[in-house]
C-alpha angles and dihedrals in degrees: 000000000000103000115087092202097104128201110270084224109095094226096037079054092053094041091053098049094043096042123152126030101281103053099082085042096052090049085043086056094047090044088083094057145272112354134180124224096260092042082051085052099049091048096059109039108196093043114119122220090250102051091047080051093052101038097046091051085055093051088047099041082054103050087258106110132023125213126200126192117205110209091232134116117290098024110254117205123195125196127196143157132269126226089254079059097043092067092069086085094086100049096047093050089048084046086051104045098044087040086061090058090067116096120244097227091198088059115114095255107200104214 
């Protein structure tokens, strides 16, 4: 997603803006508050450097994500959301709660 034109559609936009698998992750992590890049890491086992950094200058390009640097040494940076971010709460607790209505077809089902 390099490009900042985005779809005039409200859920090609969201999809857009939260594409990949980690996106919605990363957002999830950062809804619990301020997080530095290593804490981020930790979180989401699997992610690779490269695609936190990316994701996290897209968030950031978009008002979703804010990132501090502390002028300490070593540098801290601190990313967290913004309340446009922030209001992402809502839609990933919808996504969670309707997604745990789905059957898990590899599940022991007692007939």
């Amino acid at each position: 997603m390099t490009d900042l034109c985005l779809p005039e559609c409200g859920v090609a936009r969201f999809l857009t803006l939260l594409n990949g698998p980690w996106a919605t992750l990363i957002v999830r992590e950062l809804l619990h508050g301020p997080h530095r890049f290593t804490e981020l890491r930790e979180a989401l086992p699997g992610i690779s450097p490269h695609t936190l950094t990316s994701r996290l200058r897209q968030f950031e390009r978009h008002g979703i994500v804010t990132r501090t640097t502390y002028a300490e040494i070593p540098p801290r940076v601190v990313y967290e959301l913004t309340p446009l971010g922030e209001g992402l709460s809502d839609v990933l607790e919808a996504m969670g709660t309707w997604a745990m209505t789905v059957p898990d077809p590899g599940a022991d089902v007692t007939v």
